[in-house]
Residue frames as qw, qx, qy, qz and C-alpha x, y, z in Angstrom:
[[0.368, 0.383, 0.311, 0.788, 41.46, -3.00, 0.13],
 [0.052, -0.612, -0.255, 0.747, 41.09, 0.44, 1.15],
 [0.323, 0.573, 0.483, 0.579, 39.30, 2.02, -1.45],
 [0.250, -0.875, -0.288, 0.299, 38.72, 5.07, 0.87],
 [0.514, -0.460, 0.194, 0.698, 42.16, 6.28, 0.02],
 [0.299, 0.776, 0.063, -0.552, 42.91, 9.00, -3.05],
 [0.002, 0.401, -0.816, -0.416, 45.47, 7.29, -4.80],
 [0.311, 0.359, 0.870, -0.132, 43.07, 3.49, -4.44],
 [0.611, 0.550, 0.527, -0.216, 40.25, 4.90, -5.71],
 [0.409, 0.717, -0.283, -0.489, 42.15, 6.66, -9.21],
 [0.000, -0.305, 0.952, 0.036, 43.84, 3.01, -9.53],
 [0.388, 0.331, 0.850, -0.131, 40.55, 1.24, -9.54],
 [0.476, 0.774, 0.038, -0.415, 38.69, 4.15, -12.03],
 [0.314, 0.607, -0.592, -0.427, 41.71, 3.26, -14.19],
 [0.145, 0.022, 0.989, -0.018, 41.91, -0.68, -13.71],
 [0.317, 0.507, 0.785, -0.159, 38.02, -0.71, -14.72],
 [0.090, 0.223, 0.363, 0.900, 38.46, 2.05, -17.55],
 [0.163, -0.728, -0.655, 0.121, 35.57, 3.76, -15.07],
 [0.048, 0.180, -0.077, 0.979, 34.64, 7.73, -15.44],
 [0.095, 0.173, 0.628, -0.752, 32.16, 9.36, -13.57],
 [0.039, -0.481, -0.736, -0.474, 28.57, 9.10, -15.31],
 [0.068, -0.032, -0.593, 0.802, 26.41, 11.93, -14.34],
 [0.598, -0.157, -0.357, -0.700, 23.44, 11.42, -16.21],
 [0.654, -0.288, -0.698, -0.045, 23.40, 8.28, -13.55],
 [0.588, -0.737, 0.084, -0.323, 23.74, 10.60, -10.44],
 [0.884, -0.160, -0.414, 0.150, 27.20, 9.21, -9.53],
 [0.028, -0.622, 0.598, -0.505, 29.12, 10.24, -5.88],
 [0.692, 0.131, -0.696, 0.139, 30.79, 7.61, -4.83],
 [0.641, -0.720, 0.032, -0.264, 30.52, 7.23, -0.54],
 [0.644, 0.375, -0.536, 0.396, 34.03, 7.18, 0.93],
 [0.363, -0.538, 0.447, -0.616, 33.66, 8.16, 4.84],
 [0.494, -0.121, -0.861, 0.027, 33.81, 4.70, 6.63],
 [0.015, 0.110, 0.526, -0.843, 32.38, 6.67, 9.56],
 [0.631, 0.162, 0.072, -0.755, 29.09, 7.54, 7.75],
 [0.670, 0.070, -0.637, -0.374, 28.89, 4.13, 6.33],
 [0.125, 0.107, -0.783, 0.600, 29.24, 3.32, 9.98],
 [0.159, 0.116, 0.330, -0.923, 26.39, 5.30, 10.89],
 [0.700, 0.135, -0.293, -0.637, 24.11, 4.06, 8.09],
 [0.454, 0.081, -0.887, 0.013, 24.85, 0.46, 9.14],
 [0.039, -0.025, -0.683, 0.729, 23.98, 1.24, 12.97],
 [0.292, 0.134, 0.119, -0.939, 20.75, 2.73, 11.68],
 [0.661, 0.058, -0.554, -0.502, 19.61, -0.10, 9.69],
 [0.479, -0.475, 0.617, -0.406, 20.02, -2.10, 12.98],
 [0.833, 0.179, -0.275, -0.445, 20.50, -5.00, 11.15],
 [0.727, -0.362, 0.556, -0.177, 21.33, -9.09, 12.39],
 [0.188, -0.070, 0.960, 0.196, 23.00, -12.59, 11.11],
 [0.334, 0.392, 0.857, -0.027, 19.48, -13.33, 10.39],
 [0.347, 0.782, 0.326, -0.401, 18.37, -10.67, 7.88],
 [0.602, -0.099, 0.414, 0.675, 19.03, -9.45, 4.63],
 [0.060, -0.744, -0.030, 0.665, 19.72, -6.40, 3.38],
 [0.610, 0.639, 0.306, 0.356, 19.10, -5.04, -0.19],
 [0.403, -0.574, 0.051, 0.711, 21.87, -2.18, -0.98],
 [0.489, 0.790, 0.360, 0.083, 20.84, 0.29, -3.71],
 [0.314, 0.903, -0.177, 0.233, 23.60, 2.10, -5.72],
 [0.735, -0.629, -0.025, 0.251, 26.71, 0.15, -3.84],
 [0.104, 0.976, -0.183, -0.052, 29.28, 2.24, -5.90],
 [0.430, 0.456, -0.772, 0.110, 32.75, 1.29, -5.42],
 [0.696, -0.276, -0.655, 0.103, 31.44, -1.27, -2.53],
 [0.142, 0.377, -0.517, 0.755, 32.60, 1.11, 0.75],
 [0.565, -0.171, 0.335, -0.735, 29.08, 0.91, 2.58],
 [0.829, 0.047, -0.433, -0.351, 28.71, -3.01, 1.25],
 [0.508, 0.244, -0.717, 0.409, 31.98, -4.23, 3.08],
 [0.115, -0.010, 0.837, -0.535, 30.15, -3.09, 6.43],
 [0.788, 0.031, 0.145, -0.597, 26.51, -4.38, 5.64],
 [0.823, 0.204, -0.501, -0.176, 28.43, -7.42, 5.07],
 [0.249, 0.325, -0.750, 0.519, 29.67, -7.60, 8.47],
 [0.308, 0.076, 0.638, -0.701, 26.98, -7.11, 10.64],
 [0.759, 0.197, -0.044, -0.619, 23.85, -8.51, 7.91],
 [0.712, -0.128, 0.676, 0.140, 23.39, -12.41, 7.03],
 [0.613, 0.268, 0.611, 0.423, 23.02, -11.58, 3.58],
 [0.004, -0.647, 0.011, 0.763, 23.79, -8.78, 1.67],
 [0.540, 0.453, 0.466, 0.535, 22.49, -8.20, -2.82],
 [0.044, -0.580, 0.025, 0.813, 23.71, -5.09, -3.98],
 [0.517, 0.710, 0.454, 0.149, 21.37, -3.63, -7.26],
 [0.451, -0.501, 0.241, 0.698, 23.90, -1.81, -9.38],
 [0.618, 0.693, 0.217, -0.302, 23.17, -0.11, -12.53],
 [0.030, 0.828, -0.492, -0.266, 26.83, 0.24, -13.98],
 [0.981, 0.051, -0.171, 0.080, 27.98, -2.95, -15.37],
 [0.670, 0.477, -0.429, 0.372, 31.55, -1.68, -15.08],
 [0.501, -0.485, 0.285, -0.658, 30.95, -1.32, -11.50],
 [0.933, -0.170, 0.170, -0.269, 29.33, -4.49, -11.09],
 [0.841, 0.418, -0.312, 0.147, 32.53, -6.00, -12.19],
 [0.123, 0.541, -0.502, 0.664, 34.53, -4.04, -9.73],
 [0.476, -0.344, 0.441, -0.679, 32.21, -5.63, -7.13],
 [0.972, 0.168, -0.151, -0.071, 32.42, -8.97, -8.24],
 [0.736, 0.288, -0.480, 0.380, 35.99, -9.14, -7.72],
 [0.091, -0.368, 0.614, -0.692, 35.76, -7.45, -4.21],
 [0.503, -0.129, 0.561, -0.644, 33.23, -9.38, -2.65],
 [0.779, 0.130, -0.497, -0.359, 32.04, -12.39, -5.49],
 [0.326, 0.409, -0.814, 0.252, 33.69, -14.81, -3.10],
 [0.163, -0.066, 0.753, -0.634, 31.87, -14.59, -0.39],
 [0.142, -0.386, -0.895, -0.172, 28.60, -17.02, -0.05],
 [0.006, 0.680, 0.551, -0.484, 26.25, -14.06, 1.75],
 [0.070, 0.554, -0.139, -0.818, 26.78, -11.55, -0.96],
 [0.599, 0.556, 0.572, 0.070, 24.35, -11.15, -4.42],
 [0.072, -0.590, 0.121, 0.795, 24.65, -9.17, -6.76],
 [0.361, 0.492, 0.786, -0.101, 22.55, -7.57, -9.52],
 [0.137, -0.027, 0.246, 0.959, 23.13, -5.32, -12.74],
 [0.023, -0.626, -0.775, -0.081, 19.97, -3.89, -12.55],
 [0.019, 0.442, 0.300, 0.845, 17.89, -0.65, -12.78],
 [0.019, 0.053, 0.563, -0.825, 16.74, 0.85, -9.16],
 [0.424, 0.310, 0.288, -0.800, 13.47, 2.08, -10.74],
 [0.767, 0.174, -0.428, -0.446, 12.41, -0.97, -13.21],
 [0.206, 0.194, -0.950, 0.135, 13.48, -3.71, -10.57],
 [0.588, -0.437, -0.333, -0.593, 10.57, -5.70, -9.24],
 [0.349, -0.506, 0.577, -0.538, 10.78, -5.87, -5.27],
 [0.853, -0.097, -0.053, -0.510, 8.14, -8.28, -5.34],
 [0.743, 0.473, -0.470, 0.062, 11.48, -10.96, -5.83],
 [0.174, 0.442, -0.741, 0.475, 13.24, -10.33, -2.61],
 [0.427, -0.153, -0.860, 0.234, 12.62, -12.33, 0.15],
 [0.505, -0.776, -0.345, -0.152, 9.76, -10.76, 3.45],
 [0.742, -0.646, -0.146, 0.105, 11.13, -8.86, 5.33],
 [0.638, 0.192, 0.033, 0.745, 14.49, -7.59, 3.83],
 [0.156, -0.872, -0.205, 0.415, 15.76, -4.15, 4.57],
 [0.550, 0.708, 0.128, 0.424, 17.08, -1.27, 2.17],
 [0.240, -0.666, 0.102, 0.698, 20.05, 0.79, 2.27],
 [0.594, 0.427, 0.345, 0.588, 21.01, 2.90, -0.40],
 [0.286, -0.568, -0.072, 0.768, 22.92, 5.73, -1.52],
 [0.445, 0.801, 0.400, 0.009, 20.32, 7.46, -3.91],
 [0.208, 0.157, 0.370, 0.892, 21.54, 9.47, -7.12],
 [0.123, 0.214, 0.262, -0.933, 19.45, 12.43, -6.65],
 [0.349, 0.207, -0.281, -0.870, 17.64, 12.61, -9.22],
 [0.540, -0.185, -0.791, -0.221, 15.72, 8.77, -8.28],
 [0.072, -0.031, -0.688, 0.722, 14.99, 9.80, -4.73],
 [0.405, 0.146, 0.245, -0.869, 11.69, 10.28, -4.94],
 [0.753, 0.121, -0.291, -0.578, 10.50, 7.99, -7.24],
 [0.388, 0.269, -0.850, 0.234, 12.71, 5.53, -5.78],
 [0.276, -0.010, 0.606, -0.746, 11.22, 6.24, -2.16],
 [0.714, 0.130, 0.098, -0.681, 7.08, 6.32, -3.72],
 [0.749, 0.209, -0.627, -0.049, 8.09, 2.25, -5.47],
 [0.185, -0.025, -0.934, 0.305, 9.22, 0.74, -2.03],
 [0.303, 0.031, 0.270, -0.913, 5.86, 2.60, -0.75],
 [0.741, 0.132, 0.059, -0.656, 3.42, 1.75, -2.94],
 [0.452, 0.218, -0.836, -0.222, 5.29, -1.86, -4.10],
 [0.845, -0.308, -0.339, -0.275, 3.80, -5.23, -2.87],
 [0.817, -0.384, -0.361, 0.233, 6.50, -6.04, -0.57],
 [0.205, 0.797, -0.295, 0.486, 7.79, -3.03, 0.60],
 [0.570, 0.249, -0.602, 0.501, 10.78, -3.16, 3.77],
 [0.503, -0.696, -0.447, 0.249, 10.27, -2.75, 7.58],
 [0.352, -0.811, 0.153, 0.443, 12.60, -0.46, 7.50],
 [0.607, 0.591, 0.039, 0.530, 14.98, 1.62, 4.54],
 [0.413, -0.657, 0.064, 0.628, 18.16, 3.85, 5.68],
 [0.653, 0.579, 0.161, 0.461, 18.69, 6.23, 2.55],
 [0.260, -0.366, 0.265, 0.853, 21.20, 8.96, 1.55],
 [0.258, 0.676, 0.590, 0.360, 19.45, 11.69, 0.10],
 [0.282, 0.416, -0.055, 0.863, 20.34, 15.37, -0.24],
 [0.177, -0.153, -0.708, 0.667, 19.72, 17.44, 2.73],
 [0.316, -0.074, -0.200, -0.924, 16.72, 19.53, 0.71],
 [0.709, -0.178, -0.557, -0.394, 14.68, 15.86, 0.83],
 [0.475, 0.034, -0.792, 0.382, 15.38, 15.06, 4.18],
 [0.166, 0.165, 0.362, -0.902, 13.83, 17.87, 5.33],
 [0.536, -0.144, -0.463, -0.691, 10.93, 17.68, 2.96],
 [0.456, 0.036, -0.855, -0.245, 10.54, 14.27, 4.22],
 [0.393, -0.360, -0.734, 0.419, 10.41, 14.62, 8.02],
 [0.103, -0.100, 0.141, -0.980, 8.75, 18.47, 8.06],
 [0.007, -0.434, -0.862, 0.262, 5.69, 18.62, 9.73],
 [0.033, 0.854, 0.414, 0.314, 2.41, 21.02, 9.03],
 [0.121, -0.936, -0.329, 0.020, 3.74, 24.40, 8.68],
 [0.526, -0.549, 0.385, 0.524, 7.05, 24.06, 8.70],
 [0.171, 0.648, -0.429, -0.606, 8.93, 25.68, 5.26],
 [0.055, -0.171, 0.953, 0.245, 9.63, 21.84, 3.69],
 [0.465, 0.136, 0.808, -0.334, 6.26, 20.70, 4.50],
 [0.242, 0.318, -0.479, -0.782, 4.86, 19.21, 1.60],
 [0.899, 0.106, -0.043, -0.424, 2.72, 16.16, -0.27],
 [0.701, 0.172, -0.643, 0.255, 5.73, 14.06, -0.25],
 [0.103, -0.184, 0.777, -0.594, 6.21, 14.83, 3.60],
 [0.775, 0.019, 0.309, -0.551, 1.96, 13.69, 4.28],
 [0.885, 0.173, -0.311, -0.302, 2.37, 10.86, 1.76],
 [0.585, 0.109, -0.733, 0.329, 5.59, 8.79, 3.59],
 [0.165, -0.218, 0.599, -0.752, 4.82, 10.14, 6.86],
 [0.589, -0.364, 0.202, -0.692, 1.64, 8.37, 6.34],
 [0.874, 0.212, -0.423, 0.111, 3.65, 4.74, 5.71],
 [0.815, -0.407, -0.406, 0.064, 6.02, 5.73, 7.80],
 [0.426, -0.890, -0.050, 0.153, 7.75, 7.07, 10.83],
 [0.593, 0.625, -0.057, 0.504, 10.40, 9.16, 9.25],
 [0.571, -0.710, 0.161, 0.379, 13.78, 10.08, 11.41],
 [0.455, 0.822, -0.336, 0.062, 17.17, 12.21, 10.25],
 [0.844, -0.305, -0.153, 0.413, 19.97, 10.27, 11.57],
 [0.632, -0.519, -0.001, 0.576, 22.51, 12.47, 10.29],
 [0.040, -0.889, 0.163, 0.425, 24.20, 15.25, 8.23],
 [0.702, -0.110, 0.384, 0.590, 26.93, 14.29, 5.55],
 [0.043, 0.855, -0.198, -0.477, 28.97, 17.06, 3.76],
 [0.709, 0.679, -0.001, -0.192, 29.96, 16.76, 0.46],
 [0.144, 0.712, -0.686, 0.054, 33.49, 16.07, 1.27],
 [0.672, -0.055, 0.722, -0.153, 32.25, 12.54, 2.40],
 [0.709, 0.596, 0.330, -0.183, 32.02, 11.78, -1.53],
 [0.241, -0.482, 0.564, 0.626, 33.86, 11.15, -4.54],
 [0.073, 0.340, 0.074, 0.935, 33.52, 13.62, -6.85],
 [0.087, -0.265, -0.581, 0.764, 32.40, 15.71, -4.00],
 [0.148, 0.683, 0.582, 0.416, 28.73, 17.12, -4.72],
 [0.133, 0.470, 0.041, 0.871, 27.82, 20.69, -4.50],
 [0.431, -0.497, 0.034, -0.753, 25.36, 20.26, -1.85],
 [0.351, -0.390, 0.707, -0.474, 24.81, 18.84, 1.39],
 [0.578, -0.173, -0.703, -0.376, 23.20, 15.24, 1.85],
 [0.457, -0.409, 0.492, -0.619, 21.70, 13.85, 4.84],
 [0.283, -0.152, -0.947, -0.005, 20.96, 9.71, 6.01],
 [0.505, -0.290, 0.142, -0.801, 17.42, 9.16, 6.86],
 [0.043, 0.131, -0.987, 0.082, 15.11, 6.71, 8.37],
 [0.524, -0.029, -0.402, -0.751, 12.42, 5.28, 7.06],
 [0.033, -0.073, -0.974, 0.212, 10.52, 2.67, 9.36],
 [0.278, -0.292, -0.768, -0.497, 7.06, 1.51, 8.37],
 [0.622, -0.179, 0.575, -0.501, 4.15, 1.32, 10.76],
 [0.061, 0.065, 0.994, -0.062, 3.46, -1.82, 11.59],
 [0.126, 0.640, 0.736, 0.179, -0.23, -0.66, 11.74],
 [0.084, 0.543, 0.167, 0.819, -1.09, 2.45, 10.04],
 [0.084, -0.266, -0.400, 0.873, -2.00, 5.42, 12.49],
 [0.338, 0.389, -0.121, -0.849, -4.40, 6.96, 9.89],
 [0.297, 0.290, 0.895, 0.167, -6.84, 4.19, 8.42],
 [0.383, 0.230, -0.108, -0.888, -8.82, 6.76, 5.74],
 [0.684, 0.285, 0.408, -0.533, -11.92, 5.03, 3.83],
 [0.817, 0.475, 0.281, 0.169, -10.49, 5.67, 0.98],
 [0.675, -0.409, 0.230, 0.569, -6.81, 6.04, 0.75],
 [0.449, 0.381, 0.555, 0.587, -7.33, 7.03, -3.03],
 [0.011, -0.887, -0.354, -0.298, -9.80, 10.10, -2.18],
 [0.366, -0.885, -0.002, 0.289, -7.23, 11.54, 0.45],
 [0.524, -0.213, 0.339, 0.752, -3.99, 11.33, -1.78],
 [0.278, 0.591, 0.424, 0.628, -6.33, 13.29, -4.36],
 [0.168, -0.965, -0.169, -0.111, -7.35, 15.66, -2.01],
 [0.661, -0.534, 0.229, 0.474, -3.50, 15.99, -0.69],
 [0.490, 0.163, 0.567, 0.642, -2.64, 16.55, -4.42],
 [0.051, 0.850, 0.158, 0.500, -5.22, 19.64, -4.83],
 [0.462, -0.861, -0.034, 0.208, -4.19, 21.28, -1.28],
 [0.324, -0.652, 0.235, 0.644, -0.29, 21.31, -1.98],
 [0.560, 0.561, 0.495, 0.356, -1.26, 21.47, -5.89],
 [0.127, 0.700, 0.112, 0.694, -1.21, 25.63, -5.54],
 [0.505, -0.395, -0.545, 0.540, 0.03, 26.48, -1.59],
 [0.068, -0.036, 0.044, -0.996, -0.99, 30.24, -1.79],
 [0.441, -0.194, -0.364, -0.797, -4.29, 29.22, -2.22],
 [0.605, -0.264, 0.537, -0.526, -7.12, 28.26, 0.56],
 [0.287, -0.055, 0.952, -0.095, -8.02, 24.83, 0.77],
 [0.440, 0.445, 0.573, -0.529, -11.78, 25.21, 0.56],
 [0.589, 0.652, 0.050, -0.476, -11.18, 26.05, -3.21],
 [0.117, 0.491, -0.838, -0.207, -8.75, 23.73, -4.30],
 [0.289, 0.020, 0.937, -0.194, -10.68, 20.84, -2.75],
 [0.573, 0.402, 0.400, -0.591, -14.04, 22.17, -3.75],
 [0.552, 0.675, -0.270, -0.409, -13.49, 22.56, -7.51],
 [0.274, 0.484, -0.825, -0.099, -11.03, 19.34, -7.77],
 [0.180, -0.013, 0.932, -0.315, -13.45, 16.89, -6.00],
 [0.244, -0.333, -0.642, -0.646, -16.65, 18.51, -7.93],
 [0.424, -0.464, -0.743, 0.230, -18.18, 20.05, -4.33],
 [0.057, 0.857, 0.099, 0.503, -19.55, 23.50, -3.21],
 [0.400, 0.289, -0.430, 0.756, -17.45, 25.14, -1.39],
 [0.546, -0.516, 0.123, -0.648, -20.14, 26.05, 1.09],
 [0.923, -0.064, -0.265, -0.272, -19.97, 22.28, 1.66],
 [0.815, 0.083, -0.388, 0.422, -16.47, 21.79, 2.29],
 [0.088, 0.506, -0.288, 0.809, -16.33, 24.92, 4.26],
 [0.605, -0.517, 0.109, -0.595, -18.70, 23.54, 6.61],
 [0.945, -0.041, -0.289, 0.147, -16.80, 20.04, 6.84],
 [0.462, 0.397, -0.412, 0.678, -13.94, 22.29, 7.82],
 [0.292, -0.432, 0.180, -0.834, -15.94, 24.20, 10.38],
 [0.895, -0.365, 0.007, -0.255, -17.41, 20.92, 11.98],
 [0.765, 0.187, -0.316, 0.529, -13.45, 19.45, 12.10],
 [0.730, -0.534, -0.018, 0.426, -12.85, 22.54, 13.89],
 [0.537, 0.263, 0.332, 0.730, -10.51, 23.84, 10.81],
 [0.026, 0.598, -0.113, -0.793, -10.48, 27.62, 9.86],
 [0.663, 0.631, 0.401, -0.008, -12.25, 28.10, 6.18],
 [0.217, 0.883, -0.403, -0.104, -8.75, 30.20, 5.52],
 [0.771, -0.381, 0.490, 0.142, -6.96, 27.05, 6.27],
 [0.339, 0.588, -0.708, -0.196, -3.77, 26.35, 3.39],
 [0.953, 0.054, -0.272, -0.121, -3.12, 22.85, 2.57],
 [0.509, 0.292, -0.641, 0.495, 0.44, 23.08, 4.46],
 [0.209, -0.480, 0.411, -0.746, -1.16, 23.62, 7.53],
 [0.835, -0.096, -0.116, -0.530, -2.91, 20.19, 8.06],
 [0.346, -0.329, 0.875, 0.076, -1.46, 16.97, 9.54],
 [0.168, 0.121, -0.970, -0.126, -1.50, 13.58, 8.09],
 [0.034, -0.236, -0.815, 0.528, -4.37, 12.75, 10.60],
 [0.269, 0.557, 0.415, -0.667, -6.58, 15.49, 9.53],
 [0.383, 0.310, -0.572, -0.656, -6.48, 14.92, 5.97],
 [0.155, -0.276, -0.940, -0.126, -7.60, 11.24, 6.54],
 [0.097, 0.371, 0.714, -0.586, -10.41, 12.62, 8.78],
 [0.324, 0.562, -0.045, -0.760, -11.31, 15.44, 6.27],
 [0.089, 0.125, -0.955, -0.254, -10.99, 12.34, 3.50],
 [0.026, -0.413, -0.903, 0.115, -14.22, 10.66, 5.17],
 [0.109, 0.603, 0.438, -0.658, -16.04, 13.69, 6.07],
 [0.284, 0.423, -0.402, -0.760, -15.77, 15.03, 2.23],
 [0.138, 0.047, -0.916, -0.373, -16.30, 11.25, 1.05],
 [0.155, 0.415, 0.801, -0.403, -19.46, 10.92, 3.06],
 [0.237, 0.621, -0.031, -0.746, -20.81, 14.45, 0.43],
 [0.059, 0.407, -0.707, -0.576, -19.61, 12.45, -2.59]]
């Protein structure tokens, strides 16, 4: 079944009495070319298996069922999940799970599984910070995710995007754009660009802080108010004189004018220890 086609997919919306829900964030992925692209990225084998968030009308399942040994797609729609039952129930490698992206417990799937998924905006973030901080989070996740968060994700210190969500995955893990997709890759087309990224863990962390807890707080005052210097965000939100932290900066090296967007990953953990060592 081509579901790609225009006619196909208004024949299946009617055959499953399905309208678009947007309070669930739904554009459907119809480009077998990007679903190409997101397969390629997930580089995935006979011997692995692949969780698919949000598999829509099924277009990006049919090839993670070609090239993965097992594919469960988590679907929030029931009337969906029906429509993907009868394309793909048959087959003995395929799961499949009415379920809620951001109340499902990872903890279930097997070591070692990888994520695709084509994120409804509005779960992209919280969606992302759950495989992060869950117990068994994936070597590796390929998402669709508007082109605003792609950038966020992969911007480095200084750059417009750069933010606490770019320091907090960047310090899990090594974050790549694959590609572009326009809004005409989608049914109903959205208003704004998306982009496929790639999310691959470290294997061992680059940035081992003391205390992981004291740098996401201090990451949380820096991009908390980005006009303002560091030295007084940190000072007052950590319960240190700012003479103190101005001299941690000044033994780092650091400017005492220094902005929280202007810091890597790397030098927050460092500044982390050097502040915790005061505390």
């Amino acid at each position: 079944m081509d579901v790609t086609k225009p006619g196909t997919i208004k024949e299946l919306l009617a055959k499953y009495n399905l309208s678009i829900r947007k309070s669930w964030g739904q554009n459907f992925l119809l480009n077998s070319q990007v679903t190409e692209k997101i397969a390629q990225a997930a580089n995935l084998t006979k011997e692995e298996m692949v969780l698919e968030v949000g598999p829509g009308l099924g277009v990006l399942t049919q090839e993670l069922l070609a090239r993965a040994g097992r594919v469960t797609a988590l679907e929030i729609d029931p009337r969906l999940c029906q429509l993907l039952r009868d394309r793909f129930g048959h087959l003995p490698d395929f799961a499949l799970i009415n379920g809620d992206a951001l109340e499902y417990d990872y903890s279930l799937l097997p070591r070692g599984y990888k994520a695709v998924a084509n994120l409804p905006y509005y779960i992209t973030s919280p969606f992302i910070f759950q495989l992060l901080e869950g117990g068994n989070p994936p070597p590796l996740a390929v998402l669709l995710v508007q082109l605003e968060v792609a950038k966020r994700l992969a911007a480095g210190p200084g750059a417009p995007d750069y933010g606490a969500m770019s320091v907090a995955v960047q310090y899990y893990c090594q974050v790549d754009i694959v590609t572009r997709v326009g809004g005409g890759n989608f049914y109903p087309p959205p208003k704004v660009e998306s982009a496929v990224v790639k999310l691959t863990w470290h294997q061992q962390r680059p940035y081992q802080p003391e205390s992981p807890q004291l740098m996401f707080r201090i990451i949380k005052l820096a991009f908390g108010q980005r006009r303002k210097m560091l030295k007084n965000l940190v000072a007052k939100g950590v319960g240190l004189p700012v003479t103190t932290v101005v001299q941690v900066l000044e033994e780092m090296g650091i400017s005492p004018g220094v902005r929280g967007e202007e810091l890597s990953v790397s030098l927050y953990s460092e500044l982390s220890d050097r502040l915790g060592a005061h505390l």
